[in-house]
C-alpha positions as CSV (number, residue, x, y, z in Angstrom):
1,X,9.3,-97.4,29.6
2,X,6.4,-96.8,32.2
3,X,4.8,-93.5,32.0
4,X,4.7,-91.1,34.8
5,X,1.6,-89.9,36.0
6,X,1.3,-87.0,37.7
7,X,-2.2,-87.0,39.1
8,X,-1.8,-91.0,40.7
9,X,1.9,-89.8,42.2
10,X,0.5,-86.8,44.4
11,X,-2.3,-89.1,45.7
12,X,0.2,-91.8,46.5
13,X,2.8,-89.4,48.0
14,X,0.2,-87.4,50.0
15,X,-1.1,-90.7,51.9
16,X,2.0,-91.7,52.8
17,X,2.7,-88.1,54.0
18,X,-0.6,-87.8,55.9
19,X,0.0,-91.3,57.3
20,X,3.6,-90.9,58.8
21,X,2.9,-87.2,59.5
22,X,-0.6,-87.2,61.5
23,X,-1.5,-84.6,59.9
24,X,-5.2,-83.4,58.9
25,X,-4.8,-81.2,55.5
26,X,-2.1,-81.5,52.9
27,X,-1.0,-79.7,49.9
28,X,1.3,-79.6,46.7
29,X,1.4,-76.0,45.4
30,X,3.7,-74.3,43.4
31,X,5.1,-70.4,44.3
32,X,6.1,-68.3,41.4
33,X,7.8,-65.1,43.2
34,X,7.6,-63.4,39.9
35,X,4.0,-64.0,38.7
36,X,1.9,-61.0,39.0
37,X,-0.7,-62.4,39.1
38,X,-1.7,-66.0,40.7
39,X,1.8,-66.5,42.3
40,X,0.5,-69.5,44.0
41,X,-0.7,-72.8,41.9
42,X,-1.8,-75.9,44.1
43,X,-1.8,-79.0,42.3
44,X,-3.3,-81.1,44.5
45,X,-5.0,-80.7,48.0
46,X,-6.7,-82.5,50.4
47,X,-9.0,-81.8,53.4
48,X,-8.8,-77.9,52.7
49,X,-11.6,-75.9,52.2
50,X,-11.5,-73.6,48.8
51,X,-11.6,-70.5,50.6
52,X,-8.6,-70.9,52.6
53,X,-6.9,-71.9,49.0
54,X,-8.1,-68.7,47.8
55,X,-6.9,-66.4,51.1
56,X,-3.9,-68.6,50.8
57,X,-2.8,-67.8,47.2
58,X,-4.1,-64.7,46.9
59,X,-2.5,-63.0,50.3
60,X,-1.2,-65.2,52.9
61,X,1.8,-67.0,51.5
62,X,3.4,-63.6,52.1
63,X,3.3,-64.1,55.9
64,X,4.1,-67.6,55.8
65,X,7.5,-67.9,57.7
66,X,8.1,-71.4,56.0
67,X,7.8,-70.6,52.5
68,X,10.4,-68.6,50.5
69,X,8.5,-66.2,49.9
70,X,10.0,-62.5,48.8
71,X,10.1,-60.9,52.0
72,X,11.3,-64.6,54.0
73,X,14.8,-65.1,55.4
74,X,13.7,-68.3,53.4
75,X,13.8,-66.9,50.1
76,X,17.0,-68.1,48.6
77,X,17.3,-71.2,50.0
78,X,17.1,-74.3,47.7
79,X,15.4,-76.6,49.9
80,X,13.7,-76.5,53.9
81,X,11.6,-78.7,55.8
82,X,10.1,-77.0,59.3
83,X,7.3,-76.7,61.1
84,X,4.9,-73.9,63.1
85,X,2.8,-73.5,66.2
86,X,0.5,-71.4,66.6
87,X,1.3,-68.7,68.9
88,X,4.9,-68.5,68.8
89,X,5.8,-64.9,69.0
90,X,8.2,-65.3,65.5
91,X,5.1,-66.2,63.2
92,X,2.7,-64.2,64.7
93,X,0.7,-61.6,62.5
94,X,-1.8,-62.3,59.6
95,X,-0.6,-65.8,59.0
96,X,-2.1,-67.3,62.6
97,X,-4.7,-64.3,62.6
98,X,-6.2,-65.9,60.1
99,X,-5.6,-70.1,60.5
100,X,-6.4,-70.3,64.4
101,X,-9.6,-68.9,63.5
102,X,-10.0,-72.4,61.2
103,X,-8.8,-74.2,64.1
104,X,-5.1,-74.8,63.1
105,X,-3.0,-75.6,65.9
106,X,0.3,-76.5,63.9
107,X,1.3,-76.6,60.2
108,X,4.4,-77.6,58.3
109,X,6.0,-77.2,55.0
110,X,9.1,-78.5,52.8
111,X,9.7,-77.0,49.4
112,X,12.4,-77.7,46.8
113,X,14.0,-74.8,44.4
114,X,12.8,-75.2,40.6
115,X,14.8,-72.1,39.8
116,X,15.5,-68.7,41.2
117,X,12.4,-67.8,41.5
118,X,10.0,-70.7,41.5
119,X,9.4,-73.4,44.3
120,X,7.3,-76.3,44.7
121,X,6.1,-76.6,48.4
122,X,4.4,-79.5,50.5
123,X,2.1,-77.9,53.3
124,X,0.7,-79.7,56.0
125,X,-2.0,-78.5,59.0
126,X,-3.1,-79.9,62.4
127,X,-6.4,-79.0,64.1
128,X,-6.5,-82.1,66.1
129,X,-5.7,-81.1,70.0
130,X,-4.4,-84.7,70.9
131,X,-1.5,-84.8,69.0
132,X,1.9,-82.9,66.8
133,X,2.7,-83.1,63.3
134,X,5.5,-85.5,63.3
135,X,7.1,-84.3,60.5
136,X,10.5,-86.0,60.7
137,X,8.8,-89.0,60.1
138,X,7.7,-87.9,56.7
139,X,10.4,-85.4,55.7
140,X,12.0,-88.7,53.6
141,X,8.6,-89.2,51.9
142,X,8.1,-85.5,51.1
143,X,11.8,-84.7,49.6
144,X,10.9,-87.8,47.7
145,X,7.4,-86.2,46.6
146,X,9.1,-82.5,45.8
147,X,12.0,-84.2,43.8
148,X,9.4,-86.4,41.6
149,X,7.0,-83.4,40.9
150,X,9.6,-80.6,40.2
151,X,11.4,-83.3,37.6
152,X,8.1,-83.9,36.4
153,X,7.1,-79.7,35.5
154,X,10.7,-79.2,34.3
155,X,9.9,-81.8,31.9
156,X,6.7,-81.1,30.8
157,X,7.7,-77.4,30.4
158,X,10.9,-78.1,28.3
159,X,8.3,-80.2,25.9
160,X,5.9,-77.1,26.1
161,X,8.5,-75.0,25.4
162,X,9.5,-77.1,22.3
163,X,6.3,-77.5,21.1
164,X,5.9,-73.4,20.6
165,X,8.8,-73.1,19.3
166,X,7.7,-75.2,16.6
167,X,4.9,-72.8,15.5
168,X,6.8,-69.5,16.2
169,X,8.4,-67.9,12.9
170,X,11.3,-69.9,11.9
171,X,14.9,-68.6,12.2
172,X,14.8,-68.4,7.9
173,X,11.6,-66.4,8.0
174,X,13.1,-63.6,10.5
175,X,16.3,-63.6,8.6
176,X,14.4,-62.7,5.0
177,X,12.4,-60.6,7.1
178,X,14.8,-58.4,8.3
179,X,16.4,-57.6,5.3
180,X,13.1,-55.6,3.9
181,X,12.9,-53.5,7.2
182,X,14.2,-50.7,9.0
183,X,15.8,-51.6,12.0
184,X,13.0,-50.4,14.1
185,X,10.8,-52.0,11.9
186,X,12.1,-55.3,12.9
187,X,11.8,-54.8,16.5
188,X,8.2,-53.7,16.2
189,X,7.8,-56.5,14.1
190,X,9.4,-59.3,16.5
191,X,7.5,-58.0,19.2
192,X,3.9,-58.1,17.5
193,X,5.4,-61.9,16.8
194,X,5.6,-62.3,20.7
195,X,2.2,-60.8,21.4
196,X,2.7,-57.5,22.3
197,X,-0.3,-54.8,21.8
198,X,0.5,-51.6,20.2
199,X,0.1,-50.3,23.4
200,X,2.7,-52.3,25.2
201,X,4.8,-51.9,21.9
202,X,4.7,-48.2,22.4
203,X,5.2,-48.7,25.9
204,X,8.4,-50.5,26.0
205,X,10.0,-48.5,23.2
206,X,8.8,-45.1,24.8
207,X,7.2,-44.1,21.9
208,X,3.5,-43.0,20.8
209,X,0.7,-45.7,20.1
210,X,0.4,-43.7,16.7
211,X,3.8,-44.1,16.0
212,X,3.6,-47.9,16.2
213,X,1.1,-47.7,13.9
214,X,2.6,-45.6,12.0
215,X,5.3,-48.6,11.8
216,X,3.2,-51.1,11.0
217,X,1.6,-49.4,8.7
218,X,4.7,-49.1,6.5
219,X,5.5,-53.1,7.5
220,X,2.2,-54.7,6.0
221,X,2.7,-52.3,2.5
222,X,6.4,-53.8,2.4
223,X,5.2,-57.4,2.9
224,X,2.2,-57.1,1.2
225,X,-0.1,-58.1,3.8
226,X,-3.2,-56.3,5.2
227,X,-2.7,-56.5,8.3
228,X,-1.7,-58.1,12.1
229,X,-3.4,-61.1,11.8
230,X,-1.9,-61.9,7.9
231,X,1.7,-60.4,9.5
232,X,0.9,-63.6,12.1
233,X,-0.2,-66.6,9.4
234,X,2.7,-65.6,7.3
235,X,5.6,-65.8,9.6
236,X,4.2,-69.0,11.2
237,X,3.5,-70.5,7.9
238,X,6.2,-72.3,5.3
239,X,6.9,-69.4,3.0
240,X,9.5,-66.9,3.4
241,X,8.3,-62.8,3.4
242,X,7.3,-61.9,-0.1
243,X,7.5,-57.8,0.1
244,X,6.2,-55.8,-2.6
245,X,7.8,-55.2,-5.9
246,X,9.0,-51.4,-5.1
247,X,10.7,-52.4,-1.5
248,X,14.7,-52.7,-1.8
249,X,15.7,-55.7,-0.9
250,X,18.1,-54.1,2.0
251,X,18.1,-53.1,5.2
252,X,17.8,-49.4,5.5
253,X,18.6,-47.1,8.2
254,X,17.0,-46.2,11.7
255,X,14.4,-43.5,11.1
């Protein structure tokens, strides 16, 4: 079975794009409407300089009218391909302040749904005054492109997602390990186990930063460990809790 390779596909699709397209600048990005931070990823890119990358992901995509963005009539949509020119009075704003000023006469996109909330999007550009993007000559090459590369991080996520679950405490551990604590216990516990601070911890159950501690506290004497970082090796490792000698060996009540 021959092995997919990301990095060689994107150059391959992105020539024949360019090619059939005309056009001057491409791109492969992925838009995360959720992320915080960073909700724009491109993973590859061609003829575009890295600070219109950088005003791209870090402000523009919101005033793209081709991407589905939050705020886009595009935004639940599973798939488009269109196209903009500069200067038509429905995209103009911060999006064409800002690219006719690089000398952008026309850009395009085409994204594909990778779930609710997450797209993978083809952009092209034009600065060249002789000619259009001819996008419906490429539109078969670029669903081809978007299908390939969302299979591809769907994949490779799945396997990620696999692989962590591998080291994360196994179902047996948590089972043993909620027998020697207090409900609340358990919850403070499982979330230390998914990386939560004792600030966040506090935080999301509305309760004080000393309280959590306080909770902990009473976790490590009951497992006999000395602290966060033993809690950690413990629950990852082979061997079920071992809880000190004057614990009951039952789940008590909610304090």
């Amino acid at each position: 079975m021959k092995t997919y390779n990301f990095e060689l596909s994107n150059q391959s699709y992105a020539s024949q794009v360019v090619k059939k397209s005309k056009a001057d600048g491409i791109s492969l990005f992925l838009l995360d409407n959720n992320a915080h931070q960073s909700p724009v990823r491109f993973l590859y890119h061609k003829h575009l300089a890295p600070e219109l990358l950088e005003s791209y992901s870090t402000t523009l995509y919101q005033y793209d009218p081709l991407t589905p963005h939050k705020k886009s009539l595009l935004h639940r949509c599973t798939s488009y391909t269109g196209i903009n020119v500069k200067g038509a009075a429905s995209i103009d704003g911060a999006y064409w302040q800002y690219f006719k000023c690089q000398g952008f006469r026309e850009t395009a996109s085409s994204f594909r749904a990778i779930s609710n909330n997450i797209y993978m999007v083809v952009g092209l550009n034009l600065t060249t005054r002789s000619r259009h993007l001819c996008v419906e000559s490429a539109m078969a090459d670029m669903e081809s492109w978007l299908k390939d590369s969302c299979e591809f991080i769907i994949e490779s996520s799945v396997r990620g997602f696999c692989n962590r679950a591998d080291s994360t405490p196994s179902a047996m551990n948590l089972d043993a390990l909620s027998n020697l604590l207090t409900n609340r216990e358990f919850q403070v516990v499982c979330m230390v186990l998914q990386g939560y601070s004792n600030k966040e911890i506090a935080t999301k159950l509305t309760l004080s930063e000393y309280t959590i501690e306080n909770y902990l506290g009473r976790v490590y004497k009951k497992l006999n460990v000395r602290g966060r970082t033993s809690l950690l090796a413990m629950m990852v490792g082979s061997h079920e809790p071992k809880p000190d000698s004057g614990v009951l060996k039952s789940r008590s009540s909610v304090r």
